[in-house]
N, CA, C and O atoms as CSV, one atom per row, in Angstrom:
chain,resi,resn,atom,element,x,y,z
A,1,UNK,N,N,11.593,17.484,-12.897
A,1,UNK,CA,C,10.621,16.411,-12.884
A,1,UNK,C,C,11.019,15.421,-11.784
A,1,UNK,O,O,12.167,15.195,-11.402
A,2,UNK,N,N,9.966,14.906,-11.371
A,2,UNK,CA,C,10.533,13.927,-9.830
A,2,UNK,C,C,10.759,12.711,-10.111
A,2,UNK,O,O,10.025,12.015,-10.812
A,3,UNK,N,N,11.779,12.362,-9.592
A,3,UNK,CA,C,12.669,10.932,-9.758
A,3,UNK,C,C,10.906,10.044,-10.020
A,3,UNK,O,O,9.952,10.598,-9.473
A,4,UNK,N,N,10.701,9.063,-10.634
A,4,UNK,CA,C,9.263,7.457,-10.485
A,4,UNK,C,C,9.789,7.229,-9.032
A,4,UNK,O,O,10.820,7.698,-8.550
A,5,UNK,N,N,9.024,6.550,-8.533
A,5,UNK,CA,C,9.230,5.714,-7.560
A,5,UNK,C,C,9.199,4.788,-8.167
A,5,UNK,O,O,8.385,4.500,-9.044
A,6,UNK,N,N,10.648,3.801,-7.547
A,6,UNK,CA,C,11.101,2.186,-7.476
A,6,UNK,C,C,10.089,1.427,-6.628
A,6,UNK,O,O,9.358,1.881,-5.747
A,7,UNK,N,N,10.176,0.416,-6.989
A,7,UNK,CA,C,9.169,-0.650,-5.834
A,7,UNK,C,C,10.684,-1.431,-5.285
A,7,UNK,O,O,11.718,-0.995,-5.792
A,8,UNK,N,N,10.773,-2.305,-4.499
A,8,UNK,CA,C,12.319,-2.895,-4.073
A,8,UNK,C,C,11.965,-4.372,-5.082
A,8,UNK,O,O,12.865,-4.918,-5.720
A,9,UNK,N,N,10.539,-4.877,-5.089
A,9,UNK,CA,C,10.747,-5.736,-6.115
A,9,UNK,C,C,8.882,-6.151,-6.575
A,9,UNK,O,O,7.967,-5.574,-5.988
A,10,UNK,N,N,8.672,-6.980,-7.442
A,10,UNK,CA,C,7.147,-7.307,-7.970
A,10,UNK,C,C,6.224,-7.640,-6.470
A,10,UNK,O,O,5.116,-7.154,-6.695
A,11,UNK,N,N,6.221,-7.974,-5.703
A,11,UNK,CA,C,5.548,-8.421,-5.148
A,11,UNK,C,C,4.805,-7.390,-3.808
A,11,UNK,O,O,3.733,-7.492,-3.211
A,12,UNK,N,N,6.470,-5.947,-3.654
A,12,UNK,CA,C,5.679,-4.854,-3.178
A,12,UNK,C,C,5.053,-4.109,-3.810
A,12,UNK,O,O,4.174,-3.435,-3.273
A,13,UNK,N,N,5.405,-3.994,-5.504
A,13,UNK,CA,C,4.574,-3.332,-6.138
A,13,UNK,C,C,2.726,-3.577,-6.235
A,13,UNK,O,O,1.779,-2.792,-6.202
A,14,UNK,N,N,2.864,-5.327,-6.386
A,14,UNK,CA,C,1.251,-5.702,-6.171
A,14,UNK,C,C,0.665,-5.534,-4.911
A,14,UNK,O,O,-0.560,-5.503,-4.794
A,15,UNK,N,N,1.513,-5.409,-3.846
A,15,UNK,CA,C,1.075,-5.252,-2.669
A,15,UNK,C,C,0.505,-3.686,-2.494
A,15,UNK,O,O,-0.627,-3.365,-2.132
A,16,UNK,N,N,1.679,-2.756,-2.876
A,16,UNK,CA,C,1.320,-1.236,-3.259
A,16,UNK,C,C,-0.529,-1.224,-3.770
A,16,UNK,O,O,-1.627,-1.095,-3.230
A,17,UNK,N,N,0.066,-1.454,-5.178
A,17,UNK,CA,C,-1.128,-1.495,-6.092
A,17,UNK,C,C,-2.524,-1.941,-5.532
A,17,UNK,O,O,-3.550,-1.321,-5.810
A,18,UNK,N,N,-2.509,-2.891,-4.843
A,18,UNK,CA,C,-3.377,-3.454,-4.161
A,18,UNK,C,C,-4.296,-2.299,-3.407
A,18,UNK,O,O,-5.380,-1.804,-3.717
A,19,UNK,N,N,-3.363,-2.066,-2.231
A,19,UNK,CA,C,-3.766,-0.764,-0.933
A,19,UNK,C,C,-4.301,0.584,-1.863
A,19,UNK,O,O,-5.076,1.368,-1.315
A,20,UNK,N,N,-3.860,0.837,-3.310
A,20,UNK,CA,C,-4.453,1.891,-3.445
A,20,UNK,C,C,-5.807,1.851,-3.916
A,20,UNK,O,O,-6.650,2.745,-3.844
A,21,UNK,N,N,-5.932,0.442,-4.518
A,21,UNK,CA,C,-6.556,0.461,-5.037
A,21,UNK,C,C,-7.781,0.164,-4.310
A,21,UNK,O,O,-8.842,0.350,-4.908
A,22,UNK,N,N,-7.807,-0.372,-2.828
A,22,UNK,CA,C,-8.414,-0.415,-1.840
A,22,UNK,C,C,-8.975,0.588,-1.016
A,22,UNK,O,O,-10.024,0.573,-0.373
A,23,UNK,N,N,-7.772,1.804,-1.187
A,23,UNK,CA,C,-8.264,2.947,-0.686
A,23,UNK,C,C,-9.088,3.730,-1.419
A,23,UNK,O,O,-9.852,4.570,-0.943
A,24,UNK,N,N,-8.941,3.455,-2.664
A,24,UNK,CA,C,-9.808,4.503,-3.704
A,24,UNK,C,C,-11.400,3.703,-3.380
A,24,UNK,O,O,-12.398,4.284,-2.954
A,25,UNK,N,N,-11.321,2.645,-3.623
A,25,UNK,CA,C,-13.080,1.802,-3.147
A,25,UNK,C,C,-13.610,2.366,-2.385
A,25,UNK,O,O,-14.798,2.671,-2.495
A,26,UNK,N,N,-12.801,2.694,-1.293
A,26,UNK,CA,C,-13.615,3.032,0.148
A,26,UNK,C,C,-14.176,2.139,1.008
A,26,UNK,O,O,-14.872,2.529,1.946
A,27,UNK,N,N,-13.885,0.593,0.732
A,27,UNK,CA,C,-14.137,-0.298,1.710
A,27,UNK,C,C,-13.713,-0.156,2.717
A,27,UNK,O,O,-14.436,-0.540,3.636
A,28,UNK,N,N,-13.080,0.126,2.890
A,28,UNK,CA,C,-11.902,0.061,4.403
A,28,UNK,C,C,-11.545,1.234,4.704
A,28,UNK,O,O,-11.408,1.977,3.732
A,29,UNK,N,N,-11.252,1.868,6.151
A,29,UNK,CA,C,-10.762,2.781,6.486
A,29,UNK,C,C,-9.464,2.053,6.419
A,29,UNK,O,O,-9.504,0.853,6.688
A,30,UNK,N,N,-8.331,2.583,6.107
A,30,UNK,CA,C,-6.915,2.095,5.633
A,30,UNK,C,C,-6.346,1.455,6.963
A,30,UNK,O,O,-5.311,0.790,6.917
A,31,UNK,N,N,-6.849,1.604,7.836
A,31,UNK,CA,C,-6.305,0.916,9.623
A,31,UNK,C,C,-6.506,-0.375,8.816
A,31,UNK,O,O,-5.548,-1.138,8.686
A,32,UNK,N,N,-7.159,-0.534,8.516
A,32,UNK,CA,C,-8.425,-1.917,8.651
A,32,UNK,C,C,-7.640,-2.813,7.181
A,32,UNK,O,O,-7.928,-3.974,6.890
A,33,UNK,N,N,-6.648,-1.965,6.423
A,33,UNK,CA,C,-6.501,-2.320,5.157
A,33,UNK,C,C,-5.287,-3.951,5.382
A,33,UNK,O,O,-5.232,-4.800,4.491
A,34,UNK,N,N,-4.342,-4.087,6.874
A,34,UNK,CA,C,-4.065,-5.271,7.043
A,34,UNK,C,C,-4.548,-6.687,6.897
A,34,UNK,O,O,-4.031,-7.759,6.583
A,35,UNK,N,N,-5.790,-6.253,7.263
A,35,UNK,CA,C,-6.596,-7.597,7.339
A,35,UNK,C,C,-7.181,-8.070,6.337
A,35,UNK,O,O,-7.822,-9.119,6.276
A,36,UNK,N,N,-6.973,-7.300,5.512
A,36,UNK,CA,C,-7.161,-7.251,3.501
A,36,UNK,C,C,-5.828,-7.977,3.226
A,36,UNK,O,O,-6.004,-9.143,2.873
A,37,UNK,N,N,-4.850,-7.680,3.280
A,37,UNK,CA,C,-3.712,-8.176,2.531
A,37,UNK,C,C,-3.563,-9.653,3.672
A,37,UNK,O,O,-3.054,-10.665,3.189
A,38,UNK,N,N,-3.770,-9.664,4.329
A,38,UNK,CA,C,-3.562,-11.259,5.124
A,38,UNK,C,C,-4.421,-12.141,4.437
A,38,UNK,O,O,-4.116,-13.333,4.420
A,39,UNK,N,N,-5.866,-11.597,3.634
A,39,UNK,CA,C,-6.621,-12.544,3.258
A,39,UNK,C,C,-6.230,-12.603,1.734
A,39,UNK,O,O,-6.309,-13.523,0.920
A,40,UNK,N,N,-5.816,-11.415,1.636
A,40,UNK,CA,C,-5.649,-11.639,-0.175
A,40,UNK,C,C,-4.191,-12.257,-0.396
A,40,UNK,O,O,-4.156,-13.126,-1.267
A,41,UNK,N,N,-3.008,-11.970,0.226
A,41,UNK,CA,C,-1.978,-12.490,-0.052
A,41,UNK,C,C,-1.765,-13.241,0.943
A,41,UNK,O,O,-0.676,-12.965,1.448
A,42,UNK,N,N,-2.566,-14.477,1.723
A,42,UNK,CA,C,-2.292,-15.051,2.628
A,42,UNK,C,C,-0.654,-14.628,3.816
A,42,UNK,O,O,0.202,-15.366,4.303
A,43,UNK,N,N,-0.784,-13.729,3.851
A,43,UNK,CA,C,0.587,-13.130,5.048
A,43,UNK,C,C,-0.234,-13.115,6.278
A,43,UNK,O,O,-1.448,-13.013,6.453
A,44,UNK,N,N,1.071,-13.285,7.324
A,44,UNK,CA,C,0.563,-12.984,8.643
A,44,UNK,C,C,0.312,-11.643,9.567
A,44,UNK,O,O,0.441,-10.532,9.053
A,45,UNK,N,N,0.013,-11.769,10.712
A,45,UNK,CA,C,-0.340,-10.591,10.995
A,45,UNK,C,C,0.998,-8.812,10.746
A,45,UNK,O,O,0.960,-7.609,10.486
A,46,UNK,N,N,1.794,-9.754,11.026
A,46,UNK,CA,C,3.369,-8.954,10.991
A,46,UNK,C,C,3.602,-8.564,9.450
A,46,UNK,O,O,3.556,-7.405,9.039
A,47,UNK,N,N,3.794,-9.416,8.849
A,47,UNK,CA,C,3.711,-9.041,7.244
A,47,UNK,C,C,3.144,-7.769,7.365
A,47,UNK,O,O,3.658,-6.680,7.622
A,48,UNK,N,N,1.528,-8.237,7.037
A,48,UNK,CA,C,0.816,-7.006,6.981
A,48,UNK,C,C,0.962,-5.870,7.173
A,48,UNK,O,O,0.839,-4.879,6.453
A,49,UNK,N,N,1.397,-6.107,8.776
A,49,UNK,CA,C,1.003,-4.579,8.993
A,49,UNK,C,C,2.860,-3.972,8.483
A,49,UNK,O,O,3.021,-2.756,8.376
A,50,UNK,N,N,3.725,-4.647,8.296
A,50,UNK,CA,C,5.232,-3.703,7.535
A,50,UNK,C,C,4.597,-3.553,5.821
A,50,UNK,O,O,5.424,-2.878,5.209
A,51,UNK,N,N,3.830,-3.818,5.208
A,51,UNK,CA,C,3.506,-3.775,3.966
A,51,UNK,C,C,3.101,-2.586,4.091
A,51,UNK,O,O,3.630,-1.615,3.550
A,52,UNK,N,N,1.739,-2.551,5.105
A,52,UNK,CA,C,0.568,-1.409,5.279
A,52,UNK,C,C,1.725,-0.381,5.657
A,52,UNK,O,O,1.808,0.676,5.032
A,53,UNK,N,N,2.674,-0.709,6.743
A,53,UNK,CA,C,3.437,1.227,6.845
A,53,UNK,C,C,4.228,1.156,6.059
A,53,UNK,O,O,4.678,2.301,6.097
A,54,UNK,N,N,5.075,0.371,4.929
A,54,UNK,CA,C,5.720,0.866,4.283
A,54,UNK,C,C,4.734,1.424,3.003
A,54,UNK,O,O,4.902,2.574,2.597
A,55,UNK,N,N,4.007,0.805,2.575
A,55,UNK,CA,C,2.570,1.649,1.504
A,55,UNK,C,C,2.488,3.691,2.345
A,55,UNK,O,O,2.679,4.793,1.831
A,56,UNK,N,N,2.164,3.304,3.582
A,56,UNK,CA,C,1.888,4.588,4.046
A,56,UNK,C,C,3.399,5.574,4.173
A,56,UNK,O,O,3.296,6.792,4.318
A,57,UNK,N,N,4.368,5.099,4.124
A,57,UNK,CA,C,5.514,5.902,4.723
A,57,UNK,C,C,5.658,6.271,3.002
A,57,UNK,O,O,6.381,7.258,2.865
A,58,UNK,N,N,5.426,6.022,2.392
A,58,UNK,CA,C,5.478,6.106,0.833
A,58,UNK,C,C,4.553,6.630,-0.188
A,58,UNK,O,O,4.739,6.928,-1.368
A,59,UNK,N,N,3.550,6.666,0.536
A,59,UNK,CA,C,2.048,7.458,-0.242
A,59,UNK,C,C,2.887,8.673,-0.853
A,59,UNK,O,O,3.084,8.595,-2.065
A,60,UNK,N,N,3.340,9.635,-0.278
A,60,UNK,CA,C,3.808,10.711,-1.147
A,60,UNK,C,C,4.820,10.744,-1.873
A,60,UNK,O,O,4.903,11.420,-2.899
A,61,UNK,N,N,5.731,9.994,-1.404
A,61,UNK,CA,C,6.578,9.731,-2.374
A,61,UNK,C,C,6.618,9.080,-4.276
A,61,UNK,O,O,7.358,9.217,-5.250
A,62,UNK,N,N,4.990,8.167,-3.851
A,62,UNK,CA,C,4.817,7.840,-5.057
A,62,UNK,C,C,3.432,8.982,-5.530
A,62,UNK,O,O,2.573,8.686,-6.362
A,63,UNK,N,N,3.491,10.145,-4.859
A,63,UNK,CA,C,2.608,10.346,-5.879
A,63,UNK,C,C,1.109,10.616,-5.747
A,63,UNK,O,O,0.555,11.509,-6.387
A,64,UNK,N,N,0.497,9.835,-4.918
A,64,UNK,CA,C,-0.831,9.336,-5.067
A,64,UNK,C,C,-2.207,10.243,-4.959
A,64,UNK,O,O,-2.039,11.406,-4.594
A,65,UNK,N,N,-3.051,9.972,-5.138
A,65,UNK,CA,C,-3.748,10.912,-5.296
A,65,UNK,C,C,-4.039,11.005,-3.543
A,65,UNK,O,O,-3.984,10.099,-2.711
A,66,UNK,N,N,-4.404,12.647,-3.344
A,66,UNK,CA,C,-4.499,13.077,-1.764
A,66,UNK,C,C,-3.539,13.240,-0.997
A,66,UNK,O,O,-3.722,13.194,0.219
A,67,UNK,N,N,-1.690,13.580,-1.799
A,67,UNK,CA,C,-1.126,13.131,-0.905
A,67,UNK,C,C,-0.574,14.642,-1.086
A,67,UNK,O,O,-1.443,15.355,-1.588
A,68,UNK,N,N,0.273,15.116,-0.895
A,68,UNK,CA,C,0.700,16.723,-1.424
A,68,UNK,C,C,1.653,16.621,-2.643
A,68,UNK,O,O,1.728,17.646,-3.320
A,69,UNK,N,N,2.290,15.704,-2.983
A,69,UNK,CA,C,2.821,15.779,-4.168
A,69,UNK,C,C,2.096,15.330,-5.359
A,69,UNK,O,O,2.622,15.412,-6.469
């Protein structure tokens, strides 16, 4: 059975949670999903976009739906 994925702490998890839950909507092509978390969690442009690739460097690792694991 595969190790859960850890979050490093609450605030990447809501950030996580957030993007998937963004991607499942279909509002956004996921490029576009930075400029979502700058408005929703007031962060800057830099934030963003290390949130957005660490969400993406991690999609399979946690799992998600579409990803191969």
């Amino acid at each position: 059975m595969p190790k859960a994925f850890e979050y490093k702490d609450k605030a990447q998890q809501a950030h996580f949670e957030y993007l998937d839950k963004l991607r499942t909507s279909g509002v956004t092509n996921m490029f576009g999903s930075p400029a979502y978390l700058q408005r929703t969690f007031a962060m800057n442009k830099d934030e963003s976009y290390k949130v957005f690739e660490a969400w993406a460097d991690t999609f399979e690792d946690r799992g998600c739906p579409g990803s191969d694991k």
